[in-house]
C-alpha positions in Angstrom: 67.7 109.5 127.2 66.6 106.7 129.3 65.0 103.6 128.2 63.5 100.7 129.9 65.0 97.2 129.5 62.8 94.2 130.0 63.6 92.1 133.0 62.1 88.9 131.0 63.0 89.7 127.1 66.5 91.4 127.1 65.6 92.2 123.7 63.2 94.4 124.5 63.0 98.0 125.3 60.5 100.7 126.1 59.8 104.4 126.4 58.4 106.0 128.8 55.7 106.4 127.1 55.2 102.9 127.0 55.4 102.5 130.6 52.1 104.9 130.9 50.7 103.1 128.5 51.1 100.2 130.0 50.5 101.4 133.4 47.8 103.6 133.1 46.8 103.7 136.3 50.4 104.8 138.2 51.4 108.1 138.4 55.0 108.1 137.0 57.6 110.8 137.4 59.3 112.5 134.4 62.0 109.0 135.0 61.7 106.4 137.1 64.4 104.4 139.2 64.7 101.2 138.8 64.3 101.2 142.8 60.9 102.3 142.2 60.5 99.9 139.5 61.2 97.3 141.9 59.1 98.5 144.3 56.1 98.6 142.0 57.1 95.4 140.6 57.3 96.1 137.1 59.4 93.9 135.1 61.8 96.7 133.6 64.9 98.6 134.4 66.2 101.7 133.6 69.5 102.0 131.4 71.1 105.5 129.4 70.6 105.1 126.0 73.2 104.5 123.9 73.0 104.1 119.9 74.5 101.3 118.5 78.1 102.2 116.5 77.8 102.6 112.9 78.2 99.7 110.5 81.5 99.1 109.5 82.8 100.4 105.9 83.2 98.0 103.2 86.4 97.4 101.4 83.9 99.3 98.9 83.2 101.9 100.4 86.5 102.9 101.5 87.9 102.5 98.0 85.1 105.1 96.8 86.5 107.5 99.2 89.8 107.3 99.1 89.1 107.8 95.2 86.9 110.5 95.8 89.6 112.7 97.6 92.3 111.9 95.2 90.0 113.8 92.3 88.7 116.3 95.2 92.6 117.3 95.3 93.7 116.7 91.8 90.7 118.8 90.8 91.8 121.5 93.3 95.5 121.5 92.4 94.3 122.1 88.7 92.2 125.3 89.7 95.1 126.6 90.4 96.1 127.0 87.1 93.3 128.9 85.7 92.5 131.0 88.9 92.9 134.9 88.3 92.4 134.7 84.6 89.8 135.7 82.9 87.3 133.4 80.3 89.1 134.9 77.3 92.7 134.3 78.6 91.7 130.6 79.3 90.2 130.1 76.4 92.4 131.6 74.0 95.3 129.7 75.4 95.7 126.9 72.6 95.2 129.2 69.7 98.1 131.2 71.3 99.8 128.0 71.8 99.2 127.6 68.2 100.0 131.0 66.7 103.1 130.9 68.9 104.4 127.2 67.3 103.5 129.4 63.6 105.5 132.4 64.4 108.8 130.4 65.8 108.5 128.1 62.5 108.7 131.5 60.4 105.3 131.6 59.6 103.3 134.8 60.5 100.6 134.9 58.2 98.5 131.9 59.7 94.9 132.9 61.7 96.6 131.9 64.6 100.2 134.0 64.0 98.0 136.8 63.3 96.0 136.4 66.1 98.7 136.0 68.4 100.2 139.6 66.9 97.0 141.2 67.3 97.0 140.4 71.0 100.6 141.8 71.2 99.7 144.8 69.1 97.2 145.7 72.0 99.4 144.1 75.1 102.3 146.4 73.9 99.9 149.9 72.5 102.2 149.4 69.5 101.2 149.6 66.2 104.0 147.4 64.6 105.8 145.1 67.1 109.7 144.3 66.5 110.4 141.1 65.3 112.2 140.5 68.1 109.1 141.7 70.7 107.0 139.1 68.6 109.7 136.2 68.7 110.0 136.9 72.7 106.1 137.2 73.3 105.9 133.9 71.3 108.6 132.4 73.4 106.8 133.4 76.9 103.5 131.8 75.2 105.5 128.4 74.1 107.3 128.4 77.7 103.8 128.5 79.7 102.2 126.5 77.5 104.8 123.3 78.3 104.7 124.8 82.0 101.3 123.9 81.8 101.2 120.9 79.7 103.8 119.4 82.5 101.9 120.6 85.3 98.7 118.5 84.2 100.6 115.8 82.5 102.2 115.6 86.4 98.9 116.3 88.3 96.5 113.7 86.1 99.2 111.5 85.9 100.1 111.5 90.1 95.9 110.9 89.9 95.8 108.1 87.9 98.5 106.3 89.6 96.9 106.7 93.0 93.1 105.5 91.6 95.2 102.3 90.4 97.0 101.8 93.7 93.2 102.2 95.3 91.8 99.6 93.1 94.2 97.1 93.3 94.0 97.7 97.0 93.3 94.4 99.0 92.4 95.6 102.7 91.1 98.7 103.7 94.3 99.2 105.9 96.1 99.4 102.3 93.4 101.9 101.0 93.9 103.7 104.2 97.9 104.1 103.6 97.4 105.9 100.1 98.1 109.8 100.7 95.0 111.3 98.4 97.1 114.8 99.4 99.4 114.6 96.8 101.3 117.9 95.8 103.1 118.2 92.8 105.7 121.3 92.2 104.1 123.8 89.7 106.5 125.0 86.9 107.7 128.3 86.9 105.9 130.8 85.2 106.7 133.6 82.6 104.4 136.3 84.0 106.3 139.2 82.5 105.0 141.1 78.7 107.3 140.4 76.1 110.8 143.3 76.7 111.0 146.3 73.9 114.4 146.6 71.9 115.8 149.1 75.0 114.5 146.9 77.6 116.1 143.7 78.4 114.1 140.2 79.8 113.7 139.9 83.2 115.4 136.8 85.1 112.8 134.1 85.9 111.9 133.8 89.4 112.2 130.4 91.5 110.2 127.9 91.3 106.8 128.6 93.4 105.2 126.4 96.0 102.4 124.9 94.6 99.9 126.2 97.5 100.7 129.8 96.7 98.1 131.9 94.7 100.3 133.6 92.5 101.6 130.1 91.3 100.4 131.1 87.5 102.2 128.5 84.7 99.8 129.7 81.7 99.8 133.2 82.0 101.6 134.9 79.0 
């Protein structure tokens, strides 16, 4: 876009728009040379537009950022915990954390104990799990349940750290320098149902990489 500069007020520019207005009685073309503003001895010259640079960030403003991606990613990096599960599975996760604690201290008759059998009852189409299945499926639960407790302890934790480091931040240069990309190493999960008496556990797999979408550390 071209604009017209004063000649007299540097400060000053028009349109042309202006120019007509001001000039009502020359016929201008759709942009005018500043030749041809000579010639007709207006006080203007003709420049390209360009808009001024944005304002600086504050220190401020770069902190909010910088602490907004840090929960962007720490939120993210949690999703991936609860992904591919269903409301019930999610939910249900502490009181089989619970039930799980019950059954390993000998104790089968609590809501929770019970509740965790049920769900075996139905996971396995068996009317009466062993003792042993139960102990095992109890065993998986309590293993994903620190896999996940870990895994959040690690993530919130990583989180906090960096939101400090971002506060006590001096100079945006040092706000600038925090990696918000953080990526912490998600436990291994126990994916598999608890074994039978003729069917003997399954050797955990390696540890996952933390961007992969089977990465599962709660599921039981």
């Amino acid at each position: 876009m071209i604009i017209y500069r004063s000649t007299e007020d540097t400060n000053k520019t028009i349109r042309m728009s202006d120019l007509k207005r001001m000039y009502p009685n020359i016929s201008f073309p759709k942009e005018v040379t500043n030749e041809q503003l000579e010639f007709l001895n207006i006080p203007y010259t003709a420049e390209e537009y360009v808009p001024p640079a944005p304002p600086e960030p504050t220190l401020d403003q770069v902190k909010a950022e910088k602490a907004k991606a840090i929960q962007d990613r720490s939120n993210d990096l949690m999703r991936q915990i609860s992904d591919g599960y269903s409301d019930g599975e999610i939910k249900t996760f502490e009181q089989q954390n619970l039930g799980a604690l019950d059954i390993l201290n000998g104790t089968f008759d609590t809501e929770n104990a019970i509740f965790v059998i049920a769900l075996l009852k139905v996971r396995l189409n068996k009317a009466e799990p062993t003792a042993e299945e139960i102990t095992a499926f109890a065993n998986k639960i309590r293993t994903n349940y620190t896999n996940a407790s870990a895994y959040t302890s690690l993530v919130v934790g990583t989180q906090q750290h960096l939101e400090l480091l971002v506060r006590e931040a001096e100079t945006k240069e040092a706000v600038e320098a925090i990696n918000a990309s953080f990526n912490p190493v998600i436990p291994t999960p126990s994916e598999n149902p608890a074994p039978s008496e003729d069917e003997p556990e399954e050797e955990p797999e390696a540890e996952t990489d933390p961007e992969d979408e089977n990465s599962d550390p709660i599921k039981s």
